[in-house]
N, C-alpha and C positions, 0 to 999 in steps of 0.2 A: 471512411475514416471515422472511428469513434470519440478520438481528441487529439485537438490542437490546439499545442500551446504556440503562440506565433511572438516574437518581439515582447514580452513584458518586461516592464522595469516594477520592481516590488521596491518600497519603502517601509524602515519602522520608526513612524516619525518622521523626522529629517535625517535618518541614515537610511543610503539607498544600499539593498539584499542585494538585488538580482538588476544586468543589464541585458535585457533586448535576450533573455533567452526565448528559446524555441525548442521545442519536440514533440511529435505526436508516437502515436498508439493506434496502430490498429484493430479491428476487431478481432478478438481473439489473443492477442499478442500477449506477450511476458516483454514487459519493456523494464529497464532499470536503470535508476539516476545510481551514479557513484562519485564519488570526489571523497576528498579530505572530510574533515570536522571542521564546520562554520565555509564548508562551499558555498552555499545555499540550497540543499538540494529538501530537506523539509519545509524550508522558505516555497518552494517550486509547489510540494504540494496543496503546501495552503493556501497558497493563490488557483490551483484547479479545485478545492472541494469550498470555494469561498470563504475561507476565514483569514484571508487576505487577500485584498481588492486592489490588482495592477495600477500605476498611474497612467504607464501608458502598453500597448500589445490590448491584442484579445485572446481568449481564449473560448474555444470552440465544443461544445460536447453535440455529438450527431451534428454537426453544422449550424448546431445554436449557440449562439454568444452567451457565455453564463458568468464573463469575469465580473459583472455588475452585481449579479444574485446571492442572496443571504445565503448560510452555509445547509440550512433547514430547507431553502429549495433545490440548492443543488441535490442533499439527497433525494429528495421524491424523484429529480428524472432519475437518477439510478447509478448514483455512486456513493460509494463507502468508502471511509475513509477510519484505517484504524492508525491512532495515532501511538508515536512512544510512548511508553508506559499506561499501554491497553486501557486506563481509565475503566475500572469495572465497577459495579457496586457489591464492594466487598460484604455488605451482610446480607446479599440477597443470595439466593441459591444458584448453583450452576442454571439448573435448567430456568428459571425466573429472569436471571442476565440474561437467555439465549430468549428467549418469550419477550422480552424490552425490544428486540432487533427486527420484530415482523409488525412491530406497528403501522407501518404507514397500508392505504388500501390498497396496493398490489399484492402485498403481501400476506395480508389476515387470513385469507379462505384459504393457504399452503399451509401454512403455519405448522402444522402436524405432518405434512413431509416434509418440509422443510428441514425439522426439528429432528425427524429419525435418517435423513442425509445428514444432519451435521455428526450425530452420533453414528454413523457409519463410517463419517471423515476420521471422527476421535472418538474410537471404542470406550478408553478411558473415562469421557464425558460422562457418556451414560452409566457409567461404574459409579459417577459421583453426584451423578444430577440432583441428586438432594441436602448436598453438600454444599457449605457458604463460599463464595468464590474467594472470600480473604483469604481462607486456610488453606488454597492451593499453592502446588509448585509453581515457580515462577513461568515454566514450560505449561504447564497444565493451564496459567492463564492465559498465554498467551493465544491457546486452544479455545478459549470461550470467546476471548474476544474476535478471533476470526470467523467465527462459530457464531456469536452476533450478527457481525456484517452479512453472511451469509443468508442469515435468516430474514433480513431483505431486499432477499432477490436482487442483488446487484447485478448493472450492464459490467460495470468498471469495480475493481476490487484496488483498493490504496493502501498498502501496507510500509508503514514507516518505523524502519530497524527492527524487524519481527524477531531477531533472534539473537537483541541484545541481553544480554547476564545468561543467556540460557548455557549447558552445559555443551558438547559438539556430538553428542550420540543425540539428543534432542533437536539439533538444529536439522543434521542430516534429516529427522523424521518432521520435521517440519516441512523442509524445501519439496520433498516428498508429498505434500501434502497441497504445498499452492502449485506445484506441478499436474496433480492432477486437478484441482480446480479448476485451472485453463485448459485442460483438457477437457473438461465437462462445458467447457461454453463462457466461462465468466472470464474478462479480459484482467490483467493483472496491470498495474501501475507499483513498482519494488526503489523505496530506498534502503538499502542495507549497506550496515558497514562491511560484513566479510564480503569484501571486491571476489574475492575468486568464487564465495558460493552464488550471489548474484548473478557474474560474468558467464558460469557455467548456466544456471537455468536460463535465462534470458534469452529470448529470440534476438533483441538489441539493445543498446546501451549507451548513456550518452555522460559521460564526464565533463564531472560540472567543478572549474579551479574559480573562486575567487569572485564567487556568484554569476558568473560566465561558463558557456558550454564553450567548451575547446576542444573535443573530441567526442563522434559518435561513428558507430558501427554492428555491424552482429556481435553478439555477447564471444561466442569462442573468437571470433577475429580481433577481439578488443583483448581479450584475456593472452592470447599470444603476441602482441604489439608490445614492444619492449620497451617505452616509454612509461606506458601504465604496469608492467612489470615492476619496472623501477622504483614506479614511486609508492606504489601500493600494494607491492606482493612481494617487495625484498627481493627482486631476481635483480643480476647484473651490479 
């Protein structure tokens, strides 16, 4: 298993997020949190990439306890974590952003395959690679910033609402796109709001109401469950 989240209870302050959730991720997997707005389910992630530290649960990456560790060591063993609103630095260059994401030592001597796999990911990229990443579409950024994370060598990929404000011709070729990711070896960790585009990629899926997991399964057997029809896809 590559992570387990077992029992955490997250706090901000004295308001408690999350109680005693749990879910892991395979290697290799397409897993994905979904619930409402203000579930917890970006709370969830920031307690696996360390920029929130459970009070009580552990959490496991390769069988190692990492819920104690800064967020700067969890990335070295080998998770990325792209947060909402991609965080770019807008007057640097496309390919300059994507060159910031191969610093740590595993990744420097790739750097240059790395760099022409992520333009292979996003032809586009390399259309603009010398272009500020301010002046992009808000799709086009969301492409660097995945295209970042990538470019260190990630075990585990965190992608949280990748395909907020984006247009739905953009999203399809997004989903498209961390589908083949995990195809190529890099395990996925998905919060996204569209439940149905989620539910369909996802190997499984765990619905999180009210900083609580109350429902998990394989992505299509959750997406057919008429409960989460109900309440998040307007069916019934």
């Amino acid at each position: 298993m590559l992570l387990e989240v077992d029992g955490i209870d997250v706090y901000y302050g004295d308001v408690q997020a999350l109680w005693g959730v749990s879910f892991r991720v395979e290697r290799g997997e397409k897993v994905a949190l979904v619930g409402a707005n203000g579930a917890g389910k970006t709370t969830a992630l920031r307690a696996v990439s360390g920029l929130l530290h459970p009070r009580r649960g552990r959490v496991l990456f390769g069988g190692r306890p990492i819920e104690r560790m800064t967020a700067h060591r969890v990335t070295d063993l080998g998770i990325a974590h792209i947060p909402e609103g991609r965080q770019l630095f807008p007057l640097m260059s496309v390919e300059e952003n994507l060159l910031a994401g191969s610093y740590l030592p595993r990744a420097r001597p790739h750097r240059r395959a790395n760099l022409e796999r992520v333009y292979t990911l996003f032809p586009r990229l390399a259309e603009r690679r010398r272009q500020d990443a301010g002046t992009l579409s808000g799709g086009e950024q969301q492409m660097v910033a995945i295209g970042r994370a990538l470019m260190s060598e990630p075990a585990l990929l965190i992608l949280d609402e990748p395909s907020l404000g984006l247009a739905p011709v953009l999203v399809q070729e997004l989903f498209r796109v961390i589908q083949r990711i995990a195809r190529d070896g890099t395990t996925v960790l998905l919060v996204e709001q569209n439940v149905h585009q989620a539910l369909t990629v996802a190997d499984r899926a765990y619905v999180l109401e009210n900083g609580r997991v109350v429902m998990e399964g394989a992505g299509r057997e959750l997406l057919a469950h008429p409960g989460v029809q109900a309440a998040y896809l307007g069916v019934g």
